[in-house]
C-alpha positions in Angstrom: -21.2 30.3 -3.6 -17.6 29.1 -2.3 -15.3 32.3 -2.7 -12.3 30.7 -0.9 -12.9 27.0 -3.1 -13.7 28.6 -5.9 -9.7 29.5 -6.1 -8.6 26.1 -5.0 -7.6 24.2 -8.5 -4.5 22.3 -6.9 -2.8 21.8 -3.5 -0.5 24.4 -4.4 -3.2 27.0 -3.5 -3.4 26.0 -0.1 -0.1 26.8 0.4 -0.9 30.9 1.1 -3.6 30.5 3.1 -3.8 32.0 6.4 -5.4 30.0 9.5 -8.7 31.7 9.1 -9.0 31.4 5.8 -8.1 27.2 5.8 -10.6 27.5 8.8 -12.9 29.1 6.4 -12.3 26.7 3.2 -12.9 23.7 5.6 -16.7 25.0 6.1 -16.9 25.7 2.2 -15.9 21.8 1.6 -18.0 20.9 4.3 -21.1 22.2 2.5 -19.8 21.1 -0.8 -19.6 17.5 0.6 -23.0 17.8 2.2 -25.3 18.7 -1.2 -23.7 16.3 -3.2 -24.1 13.5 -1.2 -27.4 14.3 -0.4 -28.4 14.5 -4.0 -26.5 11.2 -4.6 -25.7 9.5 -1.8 -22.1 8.7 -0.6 -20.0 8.2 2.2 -20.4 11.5 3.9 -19.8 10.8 7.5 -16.2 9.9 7.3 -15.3 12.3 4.7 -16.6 15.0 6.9 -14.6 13.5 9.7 -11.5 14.6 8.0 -11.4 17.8 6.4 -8.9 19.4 8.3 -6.6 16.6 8.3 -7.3 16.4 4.5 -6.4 20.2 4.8 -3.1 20.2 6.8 -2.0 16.7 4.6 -2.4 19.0 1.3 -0.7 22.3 2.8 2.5 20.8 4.4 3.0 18.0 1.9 3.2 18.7 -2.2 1.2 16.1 -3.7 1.5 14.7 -6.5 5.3 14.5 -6.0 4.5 13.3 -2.1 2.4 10.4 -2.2 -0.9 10.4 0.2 -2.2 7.0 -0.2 -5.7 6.7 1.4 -7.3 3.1 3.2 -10.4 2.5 1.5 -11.2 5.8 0.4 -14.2 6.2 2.1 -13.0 9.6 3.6 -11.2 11.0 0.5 -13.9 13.7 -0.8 -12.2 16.9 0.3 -9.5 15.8 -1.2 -10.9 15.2 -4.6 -12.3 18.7 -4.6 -8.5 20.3 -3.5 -7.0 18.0 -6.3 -8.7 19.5 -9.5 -12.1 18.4 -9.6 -14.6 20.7 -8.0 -15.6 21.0 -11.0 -16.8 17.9 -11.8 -17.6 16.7 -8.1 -21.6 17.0 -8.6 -20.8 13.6 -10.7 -19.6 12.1 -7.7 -20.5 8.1 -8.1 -22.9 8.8 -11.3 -22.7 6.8 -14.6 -19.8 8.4 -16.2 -19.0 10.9 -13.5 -16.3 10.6 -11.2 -15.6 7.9 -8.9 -16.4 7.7 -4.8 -12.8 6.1 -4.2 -9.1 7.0 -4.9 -8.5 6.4 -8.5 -5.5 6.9 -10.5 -6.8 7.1 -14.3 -9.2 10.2 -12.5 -5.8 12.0 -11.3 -2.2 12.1 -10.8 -3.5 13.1 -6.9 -4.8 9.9 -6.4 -1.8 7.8 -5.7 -3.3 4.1 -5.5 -6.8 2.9 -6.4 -8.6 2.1 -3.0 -12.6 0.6 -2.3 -11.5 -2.2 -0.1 -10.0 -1.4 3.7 -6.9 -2.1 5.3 -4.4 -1.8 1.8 -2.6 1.6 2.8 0.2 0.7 4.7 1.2 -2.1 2.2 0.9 0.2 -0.2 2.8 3.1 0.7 5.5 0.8 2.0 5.4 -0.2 -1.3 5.9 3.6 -2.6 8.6 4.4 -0.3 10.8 1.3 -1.2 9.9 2.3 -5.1 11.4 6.1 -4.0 14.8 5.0 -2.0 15.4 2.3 -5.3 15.2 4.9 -7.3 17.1 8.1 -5.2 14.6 10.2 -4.2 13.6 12.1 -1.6 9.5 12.7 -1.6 7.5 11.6 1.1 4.7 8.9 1.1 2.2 9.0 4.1 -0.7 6.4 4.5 -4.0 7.8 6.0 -5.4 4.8 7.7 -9.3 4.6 9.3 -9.3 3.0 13.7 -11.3 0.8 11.2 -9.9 -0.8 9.0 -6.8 -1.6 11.4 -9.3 -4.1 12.4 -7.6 -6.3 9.6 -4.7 -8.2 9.1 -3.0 -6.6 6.1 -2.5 -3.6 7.7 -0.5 -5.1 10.8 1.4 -7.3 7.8 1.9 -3.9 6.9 3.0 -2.3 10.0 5.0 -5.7 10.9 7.4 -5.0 7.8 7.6 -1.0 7.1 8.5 -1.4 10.6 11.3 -4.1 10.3 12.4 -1.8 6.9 12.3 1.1 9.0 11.7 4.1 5.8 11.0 7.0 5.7 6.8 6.6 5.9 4.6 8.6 7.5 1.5 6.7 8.3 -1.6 8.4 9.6 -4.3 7.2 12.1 -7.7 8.5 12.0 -9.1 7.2 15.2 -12.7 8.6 15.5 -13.6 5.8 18.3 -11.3 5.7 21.1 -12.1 7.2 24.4 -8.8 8.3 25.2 -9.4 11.8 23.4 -11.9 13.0 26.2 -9.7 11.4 28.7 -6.0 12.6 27.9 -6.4 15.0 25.3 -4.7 17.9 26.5 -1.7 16.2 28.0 -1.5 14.2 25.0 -1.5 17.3 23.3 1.0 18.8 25.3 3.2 15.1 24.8 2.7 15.4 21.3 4.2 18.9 20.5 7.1 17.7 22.8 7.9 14.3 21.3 7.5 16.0 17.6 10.7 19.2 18.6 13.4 18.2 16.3 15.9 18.7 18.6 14.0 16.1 21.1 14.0 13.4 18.0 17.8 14.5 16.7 19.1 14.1 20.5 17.1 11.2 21.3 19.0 9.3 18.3 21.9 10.6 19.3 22.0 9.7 22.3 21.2 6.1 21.6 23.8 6.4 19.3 26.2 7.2 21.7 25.6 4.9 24.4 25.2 1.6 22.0 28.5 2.0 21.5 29.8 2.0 25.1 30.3 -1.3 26.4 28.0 -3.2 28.8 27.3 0.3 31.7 25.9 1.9 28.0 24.0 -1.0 27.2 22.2 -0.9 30.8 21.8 2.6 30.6 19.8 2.5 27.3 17.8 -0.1 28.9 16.7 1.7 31.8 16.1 5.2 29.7 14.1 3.3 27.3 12.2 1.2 30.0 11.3 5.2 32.1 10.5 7.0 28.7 8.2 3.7 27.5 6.3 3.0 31.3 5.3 7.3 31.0 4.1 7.1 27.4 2.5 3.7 28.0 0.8 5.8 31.1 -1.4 7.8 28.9 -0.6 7.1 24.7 -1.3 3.7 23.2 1.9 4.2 21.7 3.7 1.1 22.9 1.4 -0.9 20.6 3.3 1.2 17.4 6.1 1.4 18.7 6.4 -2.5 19.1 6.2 -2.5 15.5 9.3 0.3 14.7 7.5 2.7 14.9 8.2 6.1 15.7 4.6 7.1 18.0 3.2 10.2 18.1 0.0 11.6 19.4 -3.1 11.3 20.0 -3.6 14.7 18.8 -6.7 16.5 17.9 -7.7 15.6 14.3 -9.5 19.0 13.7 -7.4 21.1 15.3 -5.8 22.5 11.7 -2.8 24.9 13.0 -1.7 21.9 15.5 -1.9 19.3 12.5 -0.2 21.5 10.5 2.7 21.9 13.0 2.6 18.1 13.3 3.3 17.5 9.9 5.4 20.4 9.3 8.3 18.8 12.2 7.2 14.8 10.7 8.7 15.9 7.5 11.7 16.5 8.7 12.3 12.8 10.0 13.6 10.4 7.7 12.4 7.4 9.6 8.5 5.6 10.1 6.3 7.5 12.2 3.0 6.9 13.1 1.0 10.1 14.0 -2.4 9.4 15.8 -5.1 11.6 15.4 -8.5 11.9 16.9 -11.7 12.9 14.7 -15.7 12.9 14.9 -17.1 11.4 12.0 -19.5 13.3 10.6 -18.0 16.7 12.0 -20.0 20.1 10.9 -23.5 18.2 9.9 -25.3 17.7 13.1 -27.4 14.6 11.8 -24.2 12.7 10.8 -22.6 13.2 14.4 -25.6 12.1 15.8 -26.2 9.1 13.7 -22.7 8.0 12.3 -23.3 4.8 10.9 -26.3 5.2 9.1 -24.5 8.5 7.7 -21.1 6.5 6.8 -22.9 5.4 3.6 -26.1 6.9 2.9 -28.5 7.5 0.0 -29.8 10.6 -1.1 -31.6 13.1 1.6 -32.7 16.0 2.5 -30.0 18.4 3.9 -31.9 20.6 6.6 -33.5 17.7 8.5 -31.2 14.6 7.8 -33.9 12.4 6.5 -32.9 10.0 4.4 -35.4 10.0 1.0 -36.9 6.6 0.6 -36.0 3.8 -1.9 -37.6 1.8 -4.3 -40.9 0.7 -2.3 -42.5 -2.4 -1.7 -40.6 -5.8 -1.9 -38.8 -6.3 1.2 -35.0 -6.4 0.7 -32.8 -9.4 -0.3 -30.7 -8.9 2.8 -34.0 -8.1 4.9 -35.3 -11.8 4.2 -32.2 -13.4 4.1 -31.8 -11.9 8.4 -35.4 -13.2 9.2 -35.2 -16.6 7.5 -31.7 -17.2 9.4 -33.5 -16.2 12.6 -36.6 -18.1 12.4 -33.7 -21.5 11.0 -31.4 -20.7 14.3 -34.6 -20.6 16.4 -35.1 -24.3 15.9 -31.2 -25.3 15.8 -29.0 -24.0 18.4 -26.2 -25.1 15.8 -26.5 -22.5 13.7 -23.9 -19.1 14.3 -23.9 -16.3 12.5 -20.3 -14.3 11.4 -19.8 -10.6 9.7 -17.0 -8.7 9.1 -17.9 -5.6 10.5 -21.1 -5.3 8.6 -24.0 -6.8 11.0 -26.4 -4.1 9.3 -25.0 -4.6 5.4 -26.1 -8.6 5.8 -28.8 -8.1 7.7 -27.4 -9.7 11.0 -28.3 -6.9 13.0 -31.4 -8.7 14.2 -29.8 -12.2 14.3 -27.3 -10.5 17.1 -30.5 -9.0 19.2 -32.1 -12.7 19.4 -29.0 -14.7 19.9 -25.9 -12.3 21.0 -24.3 -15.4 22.0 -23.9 -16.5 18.6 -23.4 -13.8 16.6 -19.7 -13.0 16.2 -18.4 -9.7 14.3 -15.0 -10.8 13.2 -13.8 -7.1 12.0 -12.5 -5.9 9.0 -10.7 -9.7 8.9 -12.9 -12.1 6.2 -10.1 -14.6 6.3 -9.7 -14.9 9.8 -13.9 -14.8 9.7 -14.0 -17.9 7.3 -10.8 -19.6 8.8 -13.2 -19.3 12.1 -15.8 -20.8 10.8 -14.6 -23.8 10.0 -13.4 -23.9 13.6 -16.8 -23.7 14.5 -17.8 -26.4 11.4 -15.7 -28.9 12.9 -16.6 -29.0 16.0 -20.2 -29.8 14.8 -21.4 -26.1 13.8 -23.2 -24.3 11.5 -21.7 -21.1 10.8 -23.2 -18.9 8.3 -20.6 -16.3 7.2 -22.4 -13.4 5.5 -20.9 -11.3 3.6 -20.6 -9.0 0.2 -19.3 -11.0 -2.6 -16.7 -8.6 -3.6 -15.3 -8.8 0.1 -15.5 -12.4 -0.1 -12.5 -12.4 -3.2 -9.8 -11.4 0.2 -10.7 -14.8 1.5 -10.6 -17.2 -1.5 -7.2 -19.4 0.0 -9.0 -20.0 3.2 -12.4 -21.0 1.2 -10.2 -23.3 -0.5 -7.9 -24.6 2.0 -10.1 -24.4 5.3 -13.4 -25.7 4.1 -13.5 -26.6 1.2 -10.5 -28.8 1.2 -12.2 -30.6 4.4 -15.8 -30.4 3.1 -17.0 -28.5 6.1 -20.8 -27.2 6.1 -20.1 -23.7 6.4 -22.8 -21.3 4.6 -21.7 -18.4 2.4 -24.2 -16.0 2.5 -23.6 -13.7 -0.2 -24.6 -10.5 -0.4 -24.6 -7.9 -2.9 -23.9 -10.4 -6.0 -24.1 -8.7 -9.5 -23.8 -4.8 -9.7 -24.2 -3.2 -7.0 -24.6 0.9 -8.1 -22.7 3.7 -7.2 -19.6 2.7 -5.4 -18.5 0.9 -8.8 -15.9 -1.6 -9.4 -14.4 -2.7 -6.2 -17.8 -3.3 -5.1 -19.8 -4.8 -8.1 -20.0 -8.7 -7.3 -19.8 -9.6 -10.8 -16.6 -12.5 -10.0 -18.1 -15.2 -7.8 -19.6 -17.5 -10.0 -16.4 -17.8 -11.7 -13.8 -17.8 -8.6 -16.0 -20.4 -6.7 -17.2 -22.5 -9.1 -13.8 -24.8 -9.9 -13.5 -25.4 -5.8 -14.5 -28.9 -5.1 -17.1 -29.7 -2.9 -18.6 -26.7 -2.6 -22.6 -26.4 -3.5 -23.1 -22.8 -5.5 -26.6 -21.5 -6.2 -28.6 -18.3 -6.9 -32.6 -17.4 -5.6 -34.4 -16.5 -8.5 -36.2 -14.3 -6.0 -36.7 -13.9 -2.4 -38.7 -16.8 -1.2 -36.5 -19.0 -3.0 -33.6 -17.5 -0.8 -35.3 -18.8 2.2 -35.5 -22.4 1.0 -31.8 -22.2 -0.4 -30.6 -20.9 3.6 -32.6 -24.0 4.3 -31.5 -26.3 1.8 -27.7 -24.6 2.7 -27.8 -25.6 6.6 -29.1 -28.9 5.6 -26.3 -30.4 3.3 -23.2 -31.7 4.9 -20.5 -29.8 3.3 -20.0 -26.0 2.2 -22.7 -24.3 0.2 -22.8 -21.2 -0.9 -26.0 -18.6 -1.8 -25.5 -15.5 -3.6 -28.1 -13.0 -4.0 -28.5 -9.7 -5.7 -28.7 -6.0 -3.8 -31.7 -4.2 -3.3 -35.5 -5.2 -3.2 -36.9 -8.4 -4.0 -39.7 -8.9 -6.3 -42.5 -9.2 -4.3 -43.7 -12.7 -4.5 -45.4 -14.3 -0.9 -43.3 -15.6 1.5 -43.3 -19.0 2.7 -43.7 -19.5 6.5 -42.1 -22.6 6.5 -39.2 -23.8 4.8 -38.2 -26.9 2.4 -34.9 -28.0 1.5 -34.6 -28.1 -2.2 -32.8 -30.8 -4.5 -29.2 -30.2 -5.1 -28.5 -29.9 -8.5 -32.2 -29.9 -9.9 -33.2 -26.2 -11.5 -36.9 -25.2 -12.6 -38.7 -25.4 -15.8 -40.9 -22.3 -16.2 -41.9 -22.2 -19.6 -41.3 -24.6 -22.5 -40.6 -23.7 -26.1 -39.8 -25.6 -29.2 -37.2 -23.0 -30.9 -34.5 -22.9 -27.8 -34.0 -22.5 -24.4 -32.8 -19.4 -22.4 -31.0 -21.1 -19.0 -30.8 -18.5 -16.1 -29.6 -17.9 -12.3 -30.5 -15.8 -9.8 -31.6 -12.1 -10.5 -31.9 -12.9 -14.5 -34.5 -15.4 -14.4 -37.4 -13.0 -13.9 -35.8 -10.6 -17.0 -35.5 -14.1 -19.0 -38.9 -15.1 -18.7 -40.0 -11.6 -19.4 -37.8 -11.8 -22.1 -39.4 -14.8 -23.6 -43.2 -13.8 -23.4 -42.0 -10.5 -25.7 -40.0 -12.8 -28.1 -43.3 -15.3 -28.4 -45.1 -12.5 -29.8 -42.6 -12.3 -32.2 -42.8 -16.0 -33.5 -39.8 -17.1 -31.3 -40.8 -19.6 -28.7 -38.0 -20.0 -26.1 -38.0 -22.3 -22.9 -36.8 -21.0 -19.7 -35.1 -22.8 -17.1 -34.5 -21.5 -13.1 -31.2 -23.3 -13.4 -31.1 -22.6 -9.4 -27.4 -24.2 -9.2 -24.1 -23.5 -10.8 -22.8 -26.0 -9.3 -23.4 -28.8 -9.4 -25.6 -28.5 -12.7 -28.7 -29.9 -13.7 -26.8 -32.4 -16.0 -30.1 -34.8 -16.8 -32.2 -31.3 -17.9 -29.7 -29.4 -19.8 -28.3 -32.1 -21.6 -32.2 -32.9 -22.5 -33.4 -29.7 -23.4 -30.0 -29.4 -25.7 -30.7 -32.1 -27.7 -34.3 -31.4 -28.2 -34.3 -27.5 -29.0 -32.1 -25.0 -30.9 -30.5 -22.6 -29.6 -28.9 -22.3 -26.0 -29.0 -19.3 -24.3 -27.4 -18.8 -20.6 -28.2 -15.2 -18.9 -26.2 -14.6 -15.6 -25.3 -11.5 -13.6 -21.4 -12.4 -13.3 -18.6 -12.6 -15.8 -18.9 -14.4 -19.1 -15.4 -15.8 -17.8 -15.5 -19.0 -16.4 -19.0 -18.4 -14.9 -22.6 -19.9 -15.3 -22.4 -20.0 -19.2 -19.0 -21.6 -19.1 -20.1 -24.1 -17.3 -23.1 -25.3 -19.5 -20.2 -25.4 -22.4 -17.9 -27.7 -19.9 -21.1 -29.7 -19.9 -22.2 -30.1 -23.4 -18.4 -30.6 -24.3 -18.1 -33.6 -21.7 -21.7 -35.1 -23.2 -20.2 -34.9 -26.7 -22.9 -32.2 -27.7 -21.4 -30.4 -30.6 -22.8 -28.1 -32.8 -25.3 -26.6 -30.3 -25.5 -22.7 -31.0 -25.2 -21.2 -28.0 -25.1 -17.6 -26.7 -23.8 -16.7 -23.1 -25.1 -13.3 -22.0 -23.0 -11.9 -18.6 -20.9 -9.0 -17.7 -18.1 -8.8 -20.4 -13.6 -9.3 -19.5 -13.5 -5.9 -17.8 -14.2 -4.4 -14.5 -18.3 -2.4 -14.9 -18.1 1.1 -14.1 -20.5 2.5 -11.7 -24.2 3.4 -12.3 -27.6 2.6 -11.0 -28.0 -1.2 -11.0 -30.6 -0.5 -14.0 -28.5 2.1 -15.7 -25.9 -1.1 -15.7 -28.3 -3.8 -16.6 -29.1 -1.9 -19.5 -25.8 -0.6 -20.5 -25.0 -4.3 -21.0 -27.6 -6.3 -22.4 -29.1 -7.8 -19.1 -32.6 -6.2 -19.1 -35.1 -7.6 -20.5 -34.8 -5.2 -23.7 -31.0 -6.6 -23.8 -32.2 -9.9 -23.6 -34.7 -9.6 -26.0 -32.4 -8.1 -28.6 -29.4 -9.9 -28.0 -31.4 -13.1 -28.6 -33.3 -11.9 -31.9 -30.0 -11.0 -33.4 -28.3 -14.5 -32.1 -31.5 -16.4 -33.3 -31.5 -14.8 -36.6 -28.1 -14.8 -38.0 
């Protein structure tokens, strides 16, 4: 039971609440946040970091009128059960249910749609020039992670609110620095001071007054600001903010509800940007989460009272798992080879490569261009930088894939991680795009591991070729096939007859070749006999083989885990159209023109034809029409 959330059914209720009873409602939301993600996984650790801020945010400002616009959304589940949907929040991140990020088709709350870090500042710039355009007065605040200010957009951000100078209030959660333990109670004490009104009126004044003197009020100015800056820089990492415009305040404590309140309460009041700083534990109230904050940031299902996470799938070692070792044992035997993340060394599987060679493994942050950009710094100077990294991050960098390898035909590696759908965290995650946005870059090598010893002779076959490759490869366990100990590079452009058949051919890449040849031994029993090619590379194609197997069979099927748009199957029709094959009856299976909902990868690959029951279907019906 959750007496005091139970009442809760929109910001507005928090408005009555006494301290003790917000104090109260913040352990109610706490325990909330805990089952569900422990009966379906989610980012738990920073949501739990910021309940009371979400708290105070909700009680001094009236959203949906004043905008709270939250980086990546990681952090936002208290607010989605203050906004309307406790109700529903035991859907969190399920087929159909509601979604783990920000979204605004899920609520009028949820001011921008969020799964990707480092956006909020832009945004709620954005907002607040939308408001003063249009003559009115609500606020717009950014919550903003010590995280994602790791990369660029948010100092683009910063760079121009500040120039602009609006009225925004931008928030930042800083669960990492040291300075809370060190300062903190001065801080404090600085904090209330620098947030009086009268201290902010007269201080305006003031400079007011004395920019209009003549050159004594000019030097004067200088000198106060000059004192009040070499105090604050002293003890507050304002001067950084303030560089950018920006009014400073803080650090303050970020659990501390009665002194965020009072914050907020005094920031409303200001009509220019401010930057409050505010210090939180991730993983606050759940003693397994403090302790173990990363593996607790986004975490799969698990037990509640111990903290153990409950186990996967079994068996197959991971994707990412093989990917880690065979770049290991490939760097071991050529001191060339550097490996590059953006913040996620465990999410690739780098975390190893760092132990064995620290001195060249380099975490770029939350920064993928400036990580690819880098890597073709390294590239021409006779490198070989592997940059791994999700697929769906990889979309922030495309210009600098085009213009700063590609363009030069550098041999930088793309390892890329988490291609196809990728579960619960839905949309902005699912890698279901890079087939189609890599594909028309020239120069660049594209290919997909039809399982997970493949992947270690495509690495291989990657660091071998003088110019960029890229390697994409699915989420989640591999299939379980032997491993080869040592490793061959393979043909460019060559794919892999499995099976032949005389009544078509089913061409597929990467995680759909094992569902297609599954596919093919159900549909033999049914008097269809289909080849079915590993095509292995999207680019370039197996020209000499398709072209063959196109003249010589019926019907042409292509089965990819990306968009139908412009991806593998597209490209097979670029081909047949430039060898003058028409007439060929072909059927492209793929992720349809919208964005895939989250789900379990199998909910998804069902849901859209991609199993091997979709496969099977889809292809009688094509076949017999």
């Amino acid at each position: 039971m959750s007496p005091l959330l139970d009442t809760i059914a929109s910001p507005d209720d928090l408005k009555g609440l006494s301290l003790a009873e917000l104090t109260a409602l913040a352990s109610e939301l706490r325990e909330r946040i805990i089952a569900t993600c422990a009966r379906n996984g989610g980012h738990l650790a920073p949501s739990l970091g910021v309940v009371e801020l979400t708290l105070a945010l909700h009680r001094v400002f009236s959203s949906p009128d004043d905008k709270i616009v939250w980086d990546v959304g990681h952090q936002a589940y208290a607010h989605k059960l203050l906004t309307g949907r406790r109700d529903q929040f035991h859907t969190l991140r399920t087929l159909n249910g509601i979604s783990g990020f920000p979204k605004r088709a899920e609520s009028p709350h949820d001011a921008f749609d969020v799964g990707h870090s480092s956006t909020s500042v832009s945004a709620a710039l954005g907002f607040a020039v939308a408001r003063d355009l249009d003559h009115r007065t609500n606020k717009v605040i950014a919550v903003i992670g010590d995280g994602s200010m790791t990369g660029g957009i948010a100092y683009e951000g910063l760079n121009h609110a500040g120039h602009l100078n609006k009225d925004l209030v931008v928030v930042l959660n800083d669960n990492e620095m040291s300075i809370a333990e060190n300062v903190g109670a001065l801080s404090n004490f600085l904090s209330r001071t620098i947030t009086s009104e009268f201290v902010h009126k007269m201080k305006k004044d003031v400079e007011t007054f004395l920019s209009g003197l003549d050159r004594v009020g000019n030097r004067v100015l200088k000198v106060a600001k000059r004192a009040e800056e070499s105090l604050k820089g002293l003890f507050t990492p304002g001067m950084l903010f303030e560089a950018f415009g920006f009014e400073y305040i803080g650090p303050i404590d970020g659990h501390d509800i009665a002194m965020l309140t009072e914050t907020f309460e005094k920031v409303k009041r200001f009509d220019d940007a401010v930057l409050i700083h505010v210090l939180t534990k991730k993983g606050k109230g759940y003693r397994p989460a403090e302790e173990n904050p990363s593996l607790f940031h986004g975490v799969g299902p698990f037990e509640v009272d111990s903290g153990k996470v409950l186990k996967g799938k079994g068996g197959a070692a991971s994707y990412t798992g093989v990917f880690g070792e065979a770049l290991k044992k490939v760097a071991a035997d050529d001191e060339r080879v550097v490996a590059i993340t953006a913040a996620m060394p465990d999410g690739t599987g780098l975390a190893g490569f760092a132990a064995a060679f620290p001195k060249r493994f380099f975490d770029v942050g939350i920064a993928e261009q400036h990580g690819v950009t880098f890597a073709a710094g390294l590239a021409a100077e006779g490198y070989r930088p592997v940059f791994a990294v999700y697929s769906s991050f990889l979309q922030r960098a495309f210009d600098q894939v085009f213009h700063d390898v590609c363009l030069q035909n550098l041999p930088v590696t793309f390892a890329i991680d988490r291609a196809g759908v990728v579960g619960s965290d839905g949309p902005t995650h699912h890698g279901v795009f890079d087939l189609s946005y890599l594909r028309s870059l020239p120069n660049l090598v594209l290919m997909a591991p039809k399982d997970e010893n493949e992947l270690q002779h495509m690495l291989k076959t990657a660091l071998m070729y003088d110019g960029p490759c890229a390697l994409r490869y699915p989420r989640g366990n591999g299939i379980g096939v032997s491993l080869d100990q040592v490793f061959s590079p393979l043909a460019i452009g060559r794919g892999e007859v499995l099976r032949r058949g005389g009544d078509g051919t089913i061409l597929a890449v990467g995680s759909r070749v094992q569902p297609s040849l599954a596919a093919a031994e159900l549909l033999e029993n049914e008097g269809i006999s289909l080849a079915v090619v590993n095509a292995r590379f999207v680019k370039p194609l197996d020209r000499t083989l398709i072209v063959e197997l196109a003249r010589e069979s019926g019907i042409l099927v292509t089965v990819e885990e990306n968009a139908v748009q412009g991806g593998f199957g597209s490209a097979v029709l670029e081909l047949l159209e430039e060898e003058g094959i028409a007439g060929k009856r072909v059927l492209r299976l793929g992720y349809p023109d919208r964005f895939v909902e989250q789900g379990e990868q199998a909910e998804l690959h069902a849901a859209y034809g991609l199993d091997t029951a979709g496969i099977v279907s889809r292809i009688k019906a094509f076949a017999t029409v």
